[in-house]
MIZAPA-813569 format. One record per residue (C-alpha): residue in one letter; residue number from 1; x, y, z. Coordinates in steps of 0.5 Angstrom, whole numbers, plus 2048, in hexadecimal, padded with zeros to 3 digits. Example, Ala and Ser with C-alpha at 12.3 -4.5 7.8 and 13.67 -1.06 7.14 Angstrom:
# MIZAPA-813569
PT res n xx yy zz
PT a 1 819 7F7 810 $
PT s 2 81B 7FE 80E $
# end
This chain:
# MIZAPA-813569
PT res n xx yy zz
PT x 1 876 7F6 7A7 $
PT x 2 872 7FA 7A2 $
PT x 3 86C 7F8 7A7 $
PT x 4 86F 7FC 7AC $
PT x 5 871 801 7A9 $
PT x 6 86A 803 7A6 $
PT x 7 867 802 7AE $
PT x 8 86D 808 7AF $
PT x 9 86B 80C 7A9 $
PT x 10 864 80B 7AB $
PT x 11 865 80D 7B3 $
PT x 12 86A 813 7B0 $
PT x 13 864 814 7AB $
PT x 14 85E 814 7B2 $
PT x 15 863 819 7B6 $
PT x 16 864 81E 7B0 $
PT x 17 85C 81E 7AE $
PT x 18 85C 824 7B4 $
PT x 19 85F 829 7AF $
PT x 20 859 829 7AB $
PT x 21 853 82C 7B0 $
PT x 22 84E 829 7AC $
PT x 23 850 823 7AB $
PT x 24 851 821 7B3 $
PT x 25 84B 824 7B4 $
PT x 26 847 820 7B0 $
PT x 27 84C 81A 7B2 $
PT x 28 84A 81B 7B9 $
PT x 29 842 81B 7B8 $
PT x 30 843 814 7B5 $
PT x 31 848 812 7BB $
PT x 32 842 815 7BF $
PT x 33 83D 812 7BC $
PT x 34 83F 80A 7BE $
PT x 35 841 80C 7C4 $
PT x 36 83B 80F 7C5 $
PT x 37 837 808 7C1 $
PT x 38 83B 803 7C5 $
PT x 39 83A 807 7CC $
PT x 40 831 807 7CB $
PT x 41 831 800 7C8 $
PT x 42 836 7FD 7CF $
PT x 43 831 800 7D3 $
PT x 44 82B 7FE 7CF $
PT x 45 82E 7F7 7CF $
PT x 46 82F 7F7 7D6 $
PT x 47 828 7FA 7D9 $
PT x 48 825 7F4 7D5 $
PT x 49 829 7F0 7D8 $
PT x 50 826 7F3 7DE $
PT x 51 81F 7F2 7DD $
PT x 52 821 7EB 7DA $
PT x 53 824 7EA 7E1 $
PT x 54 81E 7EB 7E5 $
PT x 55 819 7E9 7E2 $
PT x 56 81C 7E2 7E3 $
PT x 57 81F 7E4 7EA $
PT x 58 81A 7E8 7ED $
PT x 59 814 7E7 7E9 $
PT x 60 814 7DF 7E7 $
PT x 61 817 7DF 7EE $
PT x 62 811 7DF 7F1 $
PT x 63 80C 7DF 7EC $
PT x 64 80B 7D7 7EA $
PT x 65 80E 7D4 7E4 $
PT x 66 808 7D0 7E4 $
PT x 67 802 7CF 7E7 $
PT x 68 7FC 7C9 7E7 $
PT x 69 7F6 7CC 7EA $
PT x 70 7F0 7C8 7EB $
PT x 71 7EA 7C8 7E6 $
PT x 72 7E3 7CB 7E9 $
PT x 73 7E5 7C7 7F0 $
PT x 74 7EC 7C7 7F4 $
PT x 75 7F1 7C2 7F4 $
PT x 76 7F0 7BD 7F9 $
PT x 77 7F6 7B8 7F9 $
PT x 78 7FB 7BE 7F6 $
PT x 79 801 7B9 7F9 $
PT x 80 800 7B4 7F4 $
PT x 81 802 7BA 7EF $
PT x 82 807 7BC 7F2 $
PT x 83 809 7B5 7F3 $
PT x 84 809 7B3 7EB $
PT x 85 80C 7BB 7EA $
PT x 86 813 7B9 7ED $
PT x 87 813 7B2 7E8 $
PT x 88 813 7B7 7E2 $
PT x 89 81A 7B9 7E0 $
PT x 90 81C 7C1 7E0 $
PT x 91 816 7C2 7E6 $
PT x 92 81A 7C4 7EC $
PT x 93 815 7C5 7F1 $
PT x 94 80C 7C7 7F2 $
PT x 95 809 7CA 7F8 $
PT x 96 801 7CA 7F9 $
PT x 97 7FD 7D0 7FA $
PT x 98 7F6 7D3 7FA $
PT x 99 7F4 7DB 7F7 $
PT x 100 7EF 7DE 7FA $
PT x 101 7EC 7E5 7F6 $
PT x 102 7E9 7EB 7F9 $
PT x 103 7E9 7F2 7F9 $
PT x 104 7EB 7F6 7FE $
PT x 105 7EA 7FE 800 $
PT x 106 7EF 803 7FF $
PT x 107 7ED 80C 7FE $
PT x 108 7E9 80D 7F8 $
PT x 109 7E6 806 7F7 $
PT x 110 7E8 7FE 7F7 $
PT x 111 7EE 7FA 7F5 $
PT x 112 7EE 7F2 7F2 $
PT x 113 7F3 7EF 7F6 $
PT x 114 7F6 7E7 7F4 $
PT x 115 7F8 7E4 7FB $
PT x 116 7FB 7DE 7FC $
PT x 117 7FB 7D9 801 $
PT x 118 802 7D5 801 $
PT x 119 805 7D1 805 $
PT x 120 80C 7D4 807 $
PT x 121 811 7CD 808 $
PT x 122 80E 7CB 801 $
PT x 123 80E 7D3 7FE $
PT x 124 815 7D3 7FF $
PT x 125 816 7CE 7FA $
PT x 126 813 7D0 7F4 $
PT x 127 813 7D8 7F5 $
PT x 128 819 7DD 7F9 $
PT x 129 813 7E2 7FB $
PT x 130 816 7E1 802 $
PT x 131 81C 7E5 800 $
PT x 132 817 7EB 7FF $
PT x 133 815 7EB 806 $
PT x 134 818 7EA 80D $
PT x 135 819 7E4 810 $
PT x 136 814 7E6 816 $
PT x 137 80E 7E8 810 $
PT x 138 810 7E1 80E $
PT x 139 80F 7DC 814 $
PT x 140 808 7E0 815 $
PT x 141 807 7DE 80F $
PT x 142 808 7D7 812 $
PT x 143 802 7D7 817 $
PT x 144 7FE 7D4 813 $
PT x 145 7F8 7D6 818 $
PT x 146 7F8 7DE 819 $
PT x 147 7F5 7E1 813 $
PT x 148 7FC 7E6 812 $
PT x 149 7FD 7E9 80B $
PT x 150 803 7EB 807 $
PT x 151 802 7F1 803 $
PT x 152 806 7F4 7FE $
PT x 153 80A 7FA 800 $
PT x 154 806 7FE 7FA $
PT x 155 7FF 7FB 7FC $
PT x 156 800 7FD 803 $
PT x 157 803 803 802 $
PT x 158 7FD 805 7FD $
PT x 159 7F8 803 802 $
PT x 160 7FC 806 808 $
PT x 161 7FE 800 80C $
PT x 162 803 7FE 810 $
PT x 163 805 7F7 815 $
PT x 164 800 7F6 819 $
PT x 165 7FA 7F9 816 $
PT x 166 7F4 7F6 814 $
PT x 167 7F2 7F5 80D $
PT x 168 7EB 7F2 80A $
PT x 169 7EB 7EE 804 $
PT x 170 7E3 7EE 802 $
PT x 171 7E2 7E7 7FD $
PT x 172 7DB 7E4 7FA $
PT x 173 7D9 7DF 800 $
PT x 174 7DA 7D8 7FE $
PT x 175 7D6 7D6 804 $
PT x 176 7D2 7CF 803 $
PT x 177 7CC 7D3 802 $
PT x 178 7CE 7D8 7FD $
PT x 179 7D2 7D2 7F9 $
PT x 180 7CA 7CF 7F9 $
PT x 181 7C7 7D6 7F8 $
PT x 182 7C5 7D7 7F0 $
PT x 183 7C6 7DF 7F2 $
PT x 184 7CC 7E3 7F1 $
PT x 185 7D2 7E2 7F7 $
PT x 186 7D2 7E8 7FC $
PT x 187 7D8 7EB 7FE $
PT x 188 7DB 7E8 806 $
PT x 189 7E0 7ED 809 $
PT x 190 7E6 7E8 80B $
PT x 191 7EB 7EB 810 $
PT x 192 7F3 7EB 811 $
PT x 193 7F8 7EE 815 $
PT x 194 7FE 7F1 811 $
PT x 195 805 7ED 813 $
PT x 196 809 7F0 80E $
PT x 197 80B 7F3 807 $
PT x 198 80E 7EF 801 $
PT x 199 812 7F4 7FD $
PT x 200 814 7F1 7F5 $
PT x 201 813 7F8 7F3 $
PT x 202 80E 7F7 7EE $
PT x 203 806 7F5 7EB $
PT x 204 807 7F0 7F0 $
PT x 205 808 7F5 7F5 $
PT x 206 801 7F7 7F4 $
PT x 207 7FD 7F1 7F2 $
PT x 208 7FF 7EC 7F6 $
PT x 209 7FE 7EA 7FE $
PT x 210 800 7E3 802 $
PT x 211 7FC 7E0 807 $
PT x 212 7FE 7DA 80B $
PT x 213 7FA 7D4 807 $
PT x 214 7F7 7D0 80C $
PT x 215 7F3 7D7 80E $
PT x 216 7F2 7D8 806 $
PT x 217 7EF 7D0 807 $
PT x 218 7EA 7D2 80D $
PT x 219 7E8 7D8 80A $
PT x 220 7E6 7D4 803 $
PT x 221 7E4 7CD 806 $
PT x 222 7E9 7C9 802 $
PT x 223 7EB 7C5 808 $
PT x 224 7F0 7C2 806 $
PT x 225 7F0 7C4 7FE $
PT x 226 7F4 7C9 7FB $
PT x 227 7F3 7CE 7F4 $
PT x 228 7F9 7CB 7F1 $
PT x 229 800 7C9 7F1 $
PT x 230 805 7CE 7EF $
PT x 231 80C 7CB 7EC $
PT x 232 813 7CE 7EB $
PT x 233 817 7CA 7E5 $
PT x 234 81F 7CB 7E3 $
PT x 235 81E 7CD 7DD $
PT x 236 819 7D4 7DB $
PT x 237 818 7D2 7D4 $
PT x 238 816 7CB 7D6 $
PT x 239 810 7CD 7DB $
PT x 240 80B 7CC 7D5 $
PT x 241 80D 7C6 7D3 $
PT x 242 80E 7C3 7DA $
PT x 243 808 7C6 7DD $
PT x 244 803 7C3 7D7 $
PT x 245 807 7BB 7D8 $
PT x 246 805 7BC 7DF $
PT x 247 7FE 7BE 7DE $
PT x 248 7FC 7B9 7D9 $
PT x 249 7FF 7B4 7DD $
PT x 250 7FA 7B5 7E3 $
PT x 251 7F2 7B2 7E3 $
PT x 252 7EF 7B9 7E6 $
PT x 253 7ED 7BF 7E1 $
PT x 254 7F2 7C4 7E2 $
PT x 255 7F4 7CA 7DE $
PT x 256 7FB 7CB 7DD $
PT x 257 7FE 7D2 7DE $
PT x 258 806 7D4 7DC $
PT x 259 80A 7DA 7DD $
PT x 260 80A 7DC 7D5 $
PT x 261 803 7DD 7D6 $
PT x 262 802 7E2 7DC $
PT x 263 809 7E4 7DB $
PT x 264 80C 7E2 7D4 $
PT x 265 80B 7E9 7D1 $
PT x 266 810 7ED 7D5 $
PT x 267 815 7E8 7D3 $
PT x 268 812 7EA 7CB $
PT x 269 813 7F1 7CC $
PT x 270 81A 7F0 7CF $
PT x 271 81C 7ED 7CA $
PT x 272 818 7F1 7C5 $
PT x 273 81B 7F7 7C8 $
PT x 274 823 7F4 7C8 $
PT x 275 823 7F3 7C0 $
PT x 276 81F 7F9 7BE $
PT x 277 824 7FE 7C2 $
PT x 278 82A 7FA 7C0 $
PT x 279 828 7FB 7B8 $
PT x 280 826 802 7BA $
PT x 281 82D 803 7BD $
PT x 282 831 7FF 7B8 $
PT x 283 82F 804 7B3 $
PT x 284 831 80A 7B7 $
PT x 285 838 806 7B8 $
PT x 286 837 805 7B0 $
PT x 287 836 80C 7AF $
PT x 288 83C 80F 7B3 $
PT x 289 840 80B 7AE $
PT x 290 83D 80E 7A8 $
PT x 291 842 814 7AC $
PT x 292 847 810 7AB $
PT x 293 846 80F 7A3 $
PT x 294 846 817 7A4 $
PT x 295 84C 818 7A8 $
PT x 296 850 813 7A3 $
PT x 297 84F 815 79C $
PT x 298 84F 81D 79F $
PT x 299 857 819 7A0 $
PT x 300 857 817 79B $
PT x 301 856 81D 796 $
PT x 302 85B 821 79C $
PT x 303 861 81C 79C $
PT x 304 861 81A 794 $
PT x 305 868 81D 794 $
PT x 306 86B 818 79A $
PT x 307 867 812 796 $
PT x 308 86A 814 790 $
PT x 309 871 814 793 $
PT x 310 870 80E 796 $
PT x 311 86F 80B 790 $
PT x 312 874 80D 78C $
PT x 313 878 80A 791 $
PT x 314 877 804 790 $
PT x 315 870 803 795 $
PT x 316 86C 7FE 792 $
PT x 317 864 801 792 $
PT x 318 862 7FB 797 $
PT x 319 867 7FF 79C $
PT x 320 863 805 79A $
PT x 321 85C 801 79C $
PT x 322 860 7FF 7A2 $
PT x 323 862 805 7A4 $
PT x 324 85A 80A 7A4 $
PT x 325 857 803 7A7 $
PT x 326 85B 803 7AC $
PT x 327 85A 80B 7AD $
PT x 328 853 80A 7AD $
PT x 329 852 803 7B2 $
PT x 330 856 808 7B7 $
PT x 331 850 80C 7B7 $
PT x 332 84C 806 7B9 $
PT x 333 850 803 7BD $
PT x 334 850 80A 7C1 $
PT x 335 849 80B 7C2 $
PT x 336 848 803 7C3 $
PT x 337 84D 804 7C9 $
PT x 338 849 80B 7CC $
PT x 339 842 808 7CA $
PT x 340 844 802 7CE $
PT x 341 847 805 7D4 $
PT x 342 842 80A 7D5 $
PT x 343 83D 804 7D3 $
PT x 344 83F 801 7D8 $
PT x 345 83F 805 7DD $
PT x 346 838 807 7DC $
PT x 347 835 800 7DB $
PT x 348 839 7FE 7E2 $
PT x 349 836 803 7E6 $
PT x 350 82F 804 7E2 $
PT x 351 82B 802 7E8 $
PT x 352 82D 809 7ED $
PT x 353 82E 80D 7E7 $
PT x 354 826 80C 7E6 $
PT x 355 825 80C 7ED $
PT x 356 829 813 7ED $
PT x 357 825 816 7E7 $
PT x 358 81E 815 7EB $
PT x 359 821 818 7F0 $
PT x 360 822 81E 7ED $
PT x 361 81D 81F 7EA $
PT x 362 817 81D 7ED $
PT x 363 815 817 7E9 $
PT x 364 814 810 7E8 $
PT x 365 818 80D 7E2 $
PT x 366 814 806 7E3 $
PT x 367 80D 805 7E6 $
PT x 368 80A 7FF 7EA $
PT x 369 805 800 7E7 $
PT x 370 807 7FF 7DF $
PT x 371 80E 7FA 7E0 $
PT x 372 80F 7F4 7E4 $
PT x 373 814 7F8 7E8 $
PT x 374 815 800 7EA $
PT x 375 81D 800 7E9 $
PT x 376 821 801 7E3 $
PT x 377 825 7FB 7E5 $
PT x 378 82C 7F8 7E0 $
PT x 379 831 7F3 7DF $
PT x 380 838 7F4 7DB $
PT x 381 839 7ED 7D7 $
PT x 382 841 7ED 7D4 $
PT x 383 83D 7E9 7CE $
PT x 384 839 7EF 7CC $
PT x 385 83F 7F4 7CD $
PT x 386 843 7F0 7C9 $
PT x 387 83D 7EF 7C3 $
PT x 388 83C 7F6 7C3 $
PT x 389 843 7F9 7C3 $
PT x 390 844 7F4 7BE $
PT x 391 83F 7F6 7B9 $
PT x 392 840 7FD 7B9 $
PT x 393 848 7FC 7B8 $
PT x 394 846 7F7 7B1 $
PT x 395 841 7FD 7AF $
PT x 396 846 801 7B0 $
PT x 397 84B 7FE 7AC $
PT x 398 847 7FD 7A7 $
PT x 399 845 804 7A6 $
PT x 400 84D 805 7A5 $
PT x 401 84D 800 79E $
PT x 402 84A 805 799 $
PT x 403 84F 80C 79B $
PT x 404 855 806 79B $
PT x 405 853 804 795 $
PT x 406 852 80A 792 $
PT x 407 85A 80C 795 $
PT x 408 85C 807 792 $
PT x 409 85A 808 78B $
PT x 410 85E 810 78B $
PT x 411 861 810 786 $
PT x 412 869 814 787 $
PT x 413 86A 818 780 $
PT x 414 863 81B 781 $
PT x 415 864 81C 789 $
PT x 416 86B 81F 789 $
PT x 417 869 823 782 $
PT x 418 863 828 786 $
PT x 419 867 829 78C $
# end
């Protein structure tokens, strides 16, 4: 009975702050102040949720999980590799591939380019570049004889190409002749028609071409030979060790390559990012409950008559506690509440509010050129939510334990003999 009593009496006492305009004031900035920390920090939370997400969909999509690439000469029998990679638990799939690299010309100079020649049926299985482009790109993709090349729609942006057009890629000549040749490679230009365009969104976009593999095989000599086997595993964090049990089980030199390598960076930084914001939000969560430590001793000193009373009547000090830590937690409650909902909100829609802002104002938040993707993308875990409201209301609750304590100890005779 006594508890909810003091859960009254502390209601009565949020209502009746309103008669000091001080006191609600700083008892607003305090209720602000969280919702505002727990509406970044669910944003924050959600946008490196976002870029986890693609990095893992979209980037580790297409790019290998691992790759197995020949030492000084191609691979010859890729299928044994392949064969020996699907007897090794956690491997889901491998698929051969050839790269060739070149520069191609573009307004005010040349640019690298990485194409590579794959083999579409078996592309399909350890990579989902298919998705990024239409399915008539991908069944040119198909017809290993035509010298067809997919480009990335900011490569062919930049260099002013449409489908159908033509495109040079100039390579040093790895001919017999020039092989033999103790002189330095001259550069031979190589021919393609442009099927279609991939659009990932991306560094990709602007790197990275497709070929048939075949065309790459004539254009290299390898016959029938390959630059190495790419392979898709179940797990991400067991690519390196599934990568190097297949590499040392075969006899040929190979080196061995994995995505923590050329990618695990970004996956670092997106974690780096998450804790250093969440510590810095956390703080400021920490420091709109330190308003909350102010509201309630200013209560306090305000209702030292009301505690005195109360406590004549015969309300144990524990009630008294009771009552200001139930005064202070409906503060937290509240702004845990707004900065929840609007937290929400924001972070569901996080993508087309980025959208709406570079919209209006001319610029590009996120550029292919510096991030992997050129979206602000989200992804709105309940568990973060949770985590977040949760913290915030034991911060608060926490700050309500010093000004209750300090109620509590009032002493009657004193309070009732200065009113």
């Amino acid at each position: 009975m006594s508890r909810l009593l003091s859960i009254w009496v502390g209601w009565r006492f949020y209502l009746a702050r309103q008669s000091n305009s001080f006191i609600s004031f700083i008892s607003f900035a305090s209720t602000a102040g969280i919702a505002l920390g727990v509406a970044v920090l669910i944003v924050v939370l959600s946008a490196m949720n976002g870029f986890e997400r693609e990095l893992e969909n979209r980037l580790l999509g297409v790019v290998a999980h691992g790759e197995l690439t020949g030492v000084n000469e191609p691979i010859a029998h890729w299928q044994k590799i392949a064969n020996d990679a699907e007897k090794i638990p956690g491997i889901l799939a491998s698929a051969p591939f050839i790269r060739l690299q070149g520069l191609v010309q573009k307004p005010g100079g040349f640019q690298g380019l990485s194409v590579l020649g794959i083999d579409t049926e078996k592309e399909q299985k350890v990579s989902v570049i298919s998705d990024f482009m239409s399915k008539e790109t991908w069944l040119k993709l198909a017809k290993g004889d035509e010298n067809n090349i997919v480009l990335g729609k900011g490569l062919a942006d930049s260099l002013g190409l449409s489908v159908g057009d033509s495109l040079s890629l100039y390579m040093p000549d790895v001919s017999h002749q020039s092989r033999e040749s103790k002189r330095i490679a001259s550069a031979k230009s190589h021919r393609f028609v442009v099927a279609g365009v991939f659009e990932l969104g991306g560094e990709l976009d602007l790197t990275t071409a497709y070929i048939p593999m075949k065309y790459a095989a004539s254009i290299l000599g390898m016959g029938q030979g390959v630059s190495g086997v790419r392979i898709k595993v179940e797990q991400v964090f067991e690519a390196p060790r599934l990568i190097r049990e297949l590499g040392y089980s075969q006899e040929q030199y190979l080196y061995l390559s994995d995505w923590t390598r050329t990618q695990g960076n970004l996956y670092q930084d997106i974690q780096l990012v998450r804790v250093v914001m969440y510590l810095v939000l956390a703080l400021v969560i920490a420091v709109a409950c330190f308003n909350i430590v102010s509201t309630l001793v200013m209560a306090v000193r305000d209702k030292q008559s009301e505690i005195a009373i109360l406590l004549t009547m015969g309300m144990k000090r524990a009630s008294i506690m009771m009552i200001f830590i139930v005064q202070g937690a409906l503060n937290g409650v509240l702004g845990c509440v707004l900065g929840g909902v609007f937290g929400a909100i924001i972070a569901d829609n996080l993508s087309s509010i980025a959208k709406g802002i570079e919209h209006i104002l001319g610029i590009k938040l996120l550029s292919a050129d510096v991030y992997f993707i050129d979206f602000l993308p989200s992804e709105l875990l309940l568990s973060d939510v949770f985590t977040v409201l949760l913290l915030a209301f034991i911060m608060s609750l926490l700050a309500t334990i010093y000004p209750a304590w300090k109620a509590s100890k009032t002493q009657p005779a004193i309070a009732l003999a200065g009113r």
